[in-house]
Structure formats: structure tokens, C-alpha cells
N, C-alpha and C positions, 0 to 999 in steps of 0.2 A: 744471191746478193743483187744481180742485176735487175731483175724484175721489182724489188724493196726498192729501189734507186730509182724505179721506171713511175714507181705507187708517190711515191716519197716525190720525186719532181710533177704530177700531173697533180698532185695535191697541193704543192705550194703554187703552183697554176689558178688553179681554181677561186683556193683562197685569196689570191693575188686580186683575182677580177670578181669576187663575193666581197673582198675592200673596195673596191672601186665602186660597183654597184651601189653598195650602204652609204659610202659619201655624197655618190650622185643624188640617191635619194633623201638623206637629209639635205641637202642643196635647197632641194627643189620643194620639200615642206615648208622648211626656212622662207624659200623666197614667197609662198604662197601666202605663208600667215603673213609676213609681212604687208606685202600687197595687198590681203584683205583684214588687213587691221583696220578696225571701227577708228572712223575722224568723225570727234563730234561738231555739231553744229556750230559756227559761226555768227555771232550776227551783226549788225548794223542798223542807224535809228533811220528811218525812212520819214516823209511827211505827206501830205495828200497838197500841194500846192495849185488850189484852183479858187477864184476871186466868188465868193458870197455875197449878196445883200444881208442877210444872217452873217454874226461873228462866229466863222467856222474854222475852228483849227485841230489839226487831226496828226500828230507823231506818233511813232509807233517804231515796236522790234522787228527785224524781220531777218529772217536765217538767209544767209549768202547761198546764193549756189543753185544750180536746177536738179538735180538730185528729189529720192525720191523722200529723204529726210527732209529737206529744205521744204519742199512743194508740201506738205503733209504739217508741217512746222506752221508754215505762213499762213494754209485753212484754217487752221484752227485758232489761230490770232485771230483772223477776220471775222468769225464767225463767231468769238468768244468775245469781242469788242462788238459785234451788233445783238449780240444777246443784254446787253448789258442797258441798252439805249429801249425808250418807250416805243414800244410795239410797233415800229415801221411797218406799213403795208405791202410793201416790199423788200424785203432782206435779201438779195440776191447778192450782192456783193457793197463792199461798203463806200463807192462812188455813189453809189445808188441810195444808200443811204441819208450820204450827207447832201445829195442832189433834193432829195425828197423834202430833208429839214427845211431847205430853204424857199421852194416853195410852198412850203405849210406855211412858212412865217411872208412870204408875199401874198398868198390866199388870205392871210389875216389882216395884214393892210389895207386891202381891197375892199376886205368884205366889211372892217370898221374901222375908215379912215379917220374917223374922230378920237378913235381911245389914243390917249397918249400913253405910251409904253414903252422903255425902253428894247434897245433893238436883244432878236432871241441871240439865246449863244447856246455853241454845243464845241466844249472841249475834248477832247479824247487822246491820252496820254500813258504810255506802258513804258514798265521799265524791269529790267532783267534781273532778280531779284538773288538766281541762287541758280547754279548750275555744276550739276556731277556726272560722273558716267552714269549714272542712274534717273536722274531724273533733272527737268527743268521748270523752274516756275517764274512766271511775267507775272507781276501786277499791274492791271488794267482799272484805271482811274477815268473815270467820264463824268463830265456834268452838263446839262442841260438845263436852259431856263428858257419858258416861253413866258411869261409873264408873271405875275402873282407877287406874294411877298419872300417868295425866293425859290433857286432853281434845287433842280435832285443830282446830287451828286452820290456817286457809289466807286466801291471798289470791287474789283473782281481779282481774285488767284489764278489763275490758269496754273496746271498741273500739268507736264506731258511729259511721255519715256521718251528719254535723251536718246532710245536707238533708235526707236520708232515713230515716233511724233504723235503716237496718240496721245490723246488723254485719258485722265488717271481719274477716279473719282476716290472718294475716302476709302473706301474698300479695300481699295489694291495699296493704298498707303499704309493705312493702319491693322496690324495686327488683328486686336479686338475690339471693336468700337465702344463695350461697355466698360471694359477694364482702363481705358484711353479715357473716357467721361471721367472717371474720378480723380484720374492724377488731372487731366484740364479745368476741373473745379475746384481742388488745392492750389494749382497755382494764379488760376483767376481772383481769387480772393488774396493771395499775396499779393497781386497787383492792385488791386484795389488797396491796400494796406500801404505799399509804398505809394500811388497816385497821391492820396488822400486818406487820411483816420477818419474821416467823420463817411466817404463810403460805404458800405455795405450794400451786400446781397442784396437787401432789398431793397433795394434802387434801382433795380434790373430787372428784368422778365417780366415783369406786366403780374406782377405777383404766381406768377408759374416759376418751376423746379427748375434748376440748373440744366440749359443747356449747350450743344456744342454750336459753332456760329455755321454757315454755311458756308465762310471761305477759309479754309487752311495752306498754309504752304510753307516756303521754305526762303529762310535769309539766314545769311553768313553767321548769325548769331542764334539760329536756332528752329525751333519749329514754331510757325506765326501762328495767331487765331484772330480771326478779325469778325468783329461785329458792323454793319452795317449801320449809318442812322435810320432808325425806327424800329430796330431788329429787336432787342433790348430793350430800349429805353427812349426816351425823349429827342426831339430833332436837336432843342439848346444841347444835352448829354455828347451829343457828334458820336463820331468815331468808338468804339470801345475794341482795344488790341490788346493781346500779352503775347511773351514768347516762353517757352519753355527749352530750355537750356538742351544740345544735344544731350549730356551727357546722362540729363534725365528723360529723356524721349527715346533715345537709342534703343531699346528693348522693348521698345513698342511700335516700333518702325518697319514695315516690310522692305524699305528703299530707303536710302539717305541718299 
């Protein structure tokens, strides 16, 4: 019996401090997930405030933080807002940009002080459109006018993984891009039905097949498609947008 009594006490021993261990160590997974639990980005509207002869105005999104989300977030703003603008000879960064506009438009003064024209403009304006643990999209709206009977204005999506701050291209968004064509051209034409009855198809495409637009993204009400002016259709035509409802995009989605 003594020795049962000896097995019997080193064993509740053991067990004693194989409980203790297993608590410790959940403790300390506990505190680790914790502490590397994903914080998604933040942001704030920022502006570029520097005086032009050119009307230059420049707000934009920008992630809080030096981090390597934030840093990775803000390049691709900058860089997705001077892709947007006519072919700077310089794209290094976007001071440099709007530094460049403006003396293109006092090299234009100079070189014909006679034309009367009103003064250039270059707007550039984003706004945070949709944002999940999976994915974030800016819409980047720019216009430019250097003279003529009117300036170019566009929109641009920006698409990026809310871990990572890359960007996304259609690909990694949509499932199948062909099977995705055809529900986006059922519901393009139900937009065109509630816009207007007397639209139709063929008032788009330059009499070419239904296509997809080159900016898609993401707003609180669903998955966007945007047509550009002249992408489609006529400059008077503007804009051409529809959204398709998550609840019918869902299954076609690789990210929400």
C-alpha cells in the first residue's frame, strides 16, 4: 500500500504542475494572438497646400500611421492618382507633379502672351468608398483643363488588400471574368431601363459587344462598374455607372 500511496502522490504531483503548464501556455497564445491581431488601416483627408499661378488643388486619403501597411497604402494612392493625370514627364512623386502643371501653364504664357485663356486647372480629389477586412477601395476623381472647349476629367478605383496594401486587379477579385460578363450585362441594361426607356445598348460601344468598364470596385451598396467619358460613348453621354447588388455578386466574388 505504501508505495500505491508513493505512485498515487507523485502523480497527482505532476498533474498538479502539467495544469499549471497548460494554463501558462494558453496564457501566452492568448496574449500573443492578441497582440498580433491585424488593426486595419485608418485614414485621414490630407491636402497638398502650396500657392500655384495654375488653380491647383489637390485632397486626398491617406492611412494614419508609419507602419508598413500605412507606407505601402499611401504609394499606391500617389502613384494611382498620377497615373490618372496626362503623361507628366516626371512622375516621381506627386509635388512634382503638380509643381510640373504649373509651370507647363507659365511656359504657355510666355511662349503666347496674346491667347486669351482662361487660367489651367488641375483638381484631384479621392474618397474612401468601401472598406472590409478584405479589401479597400478609393475613388480617385481628377480633372484637368489646359485650355480648349473643355478640360478631361476621369475617375479612377483604386482596389487594395486591406492586409497588405497591394493592389488588386480584376483577377484576384472576380472569380470568372467570363461568367461575371454576363450577369454585368443583365444588369447594365436594367440600368439603362430604370435611367431612361428610350436608352438602349446601342447607344454604347461604338457599335462593338458588351463590355466590362476598366474601373470596378466597391461602395456600401454593392459592387460599382464605372464607365469613363469616351469609354462607351459620347463626351455629352458623361459618366456611364451601375451597381450590382451584393447579394447578387456574392458568388462571384473572391473578396468582399
Amino acid at each position: 500500500m505504501g508505495s500505491i500511496q508513493y505512485l498515487y502522490s507523485v502523480f497527482n504531483k505532476n498533474s498538479f504542475h502539467l495544469k499549471h503548464i497548460s494554463s501558462l501556455l494558453f496564457f501566452l497564445l492568448l496574449l500573443n494572438s492578441c497582440t498580433s491581431e491585424f488593426k486595419p488601416a485608418t485614414f485621414t483627408t490630407t491636402s497638398i497646400n502650396k500657392v500655384f499661378e495654375a488653380d491647383v488643388i489637390a485632397t486626398f486619403d491617406k492611412a494614419e500611421g508609419n507602419n508598413d501597411l500605412s507606407e505601402t497604402i499611401n504609394s499606391n494612392i500617389e502613384r494611382s492618382i498620377i497615373s490618372t493625370l496626362s503623361s507628366p514627364e516626371n512622375n516621381a512623386d506627386l509635388n512634382t507633379v503638380l509643381a510640373d502643371f504649373n509651370t507647363e501653364y507659365l511656359n504657355f504664357k510666355k511662349d503666347f502672351p496674346d491667347v486669351s485663356e482662361p487660367v489651367w486647372e488641375l483638381n484631384i480629389e479621392t474618397e474612401l468608398t468601401y472598406q472590409s477586412e478584405d479589401i479597400i477601395t478609393i475613388a480617385i476623381s481628377t480633372y484637368e483643363f489646359k485650355g480648349g472647349a473643355h478640360g478631361n476629367d476621369k475617375i479612377k478605383f483604386l482596389n487594395l488588400n486591406a492586409k497588405t496594401g497591394e493592389m488588386l486587379n480584376a483577377n484576384a477579385i472576380i472569380e470568372d471574368i467570363n461568367e461575371f460578363k454576363v450577369l454585368a450585362k443583365t444588369h447594365f441594361i436594367k440600368s439603362l431601363e430604370v435611367e431612361d426607356d428610350n436608352l438602349k445598348m446601342e447607344d454604347f460601344f461604338f457599335g462593338k459587344p458588351f463590355q466590362l468598364p476598366e474601373n470596378i470596385g466597391f461602395s456600401d451598396d454593392g459592387f460599382v462598374l464605372l464607365y469613363n467619358v469616351y469609354e462607351v460613348a459620347s463626351y455629352s453621354q458623361g459618366y456611364t455607372e451601375f451597381v450590382i447588388p451584393f447579394e447578387d455578386v456574392e458568388s462571384y466574388l473572391k473578396v468582399r
